[in-house]
C-alpha positions in Angstrom: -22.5 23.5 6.9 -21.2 21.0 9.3 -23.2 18.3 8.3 -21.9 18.8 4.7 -18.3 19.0 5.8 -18.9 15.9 7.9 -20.3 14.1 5.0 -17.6 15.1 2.7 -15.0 13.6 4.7 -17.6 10.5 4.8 -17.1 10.6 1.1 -13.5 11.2 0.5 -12.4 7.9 3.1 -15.5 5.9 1.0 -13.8 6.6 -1.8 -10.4 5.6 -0.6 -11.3 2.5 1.0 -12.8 1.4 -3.1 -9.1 2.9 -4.1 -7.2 0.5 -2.0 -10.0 -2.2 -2.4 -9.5 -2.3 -6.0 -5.5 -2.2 -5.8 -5.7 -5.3 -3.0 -8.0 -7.0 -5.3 -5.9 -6.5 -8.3 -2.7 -7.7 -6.9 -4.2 -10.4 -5.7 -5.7 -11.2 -8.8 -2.1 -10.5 -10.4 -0.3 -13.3 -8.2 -3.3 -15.9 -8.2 -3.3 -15.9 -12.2 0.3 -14.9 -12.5 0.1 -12.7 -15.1 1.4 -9.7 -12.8 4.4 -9.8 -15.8 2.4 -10.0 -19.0 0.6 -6.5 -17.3 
């Protein structure tokens, strides 16, 4: 049960760093287009 709990934490911060990834990459993408407005 350990190694499932250890991997489920593995998971969970995986899928935050795509979350905060993504958001980066999108406001990035917002102010090198500059359509942040027209979203």
């Amino acid at each position: 049960s350990a190694k499932f709990f250890s991997s489920g934490i593995n998971l969970t911060q995986q899928w935050q760093l795509v979350f905060i990834g993504s958001g980066k990459l999108l406001c990035q993408w917002e102010l090198f287009t500059g359509s942040g407005n027209a979203l």
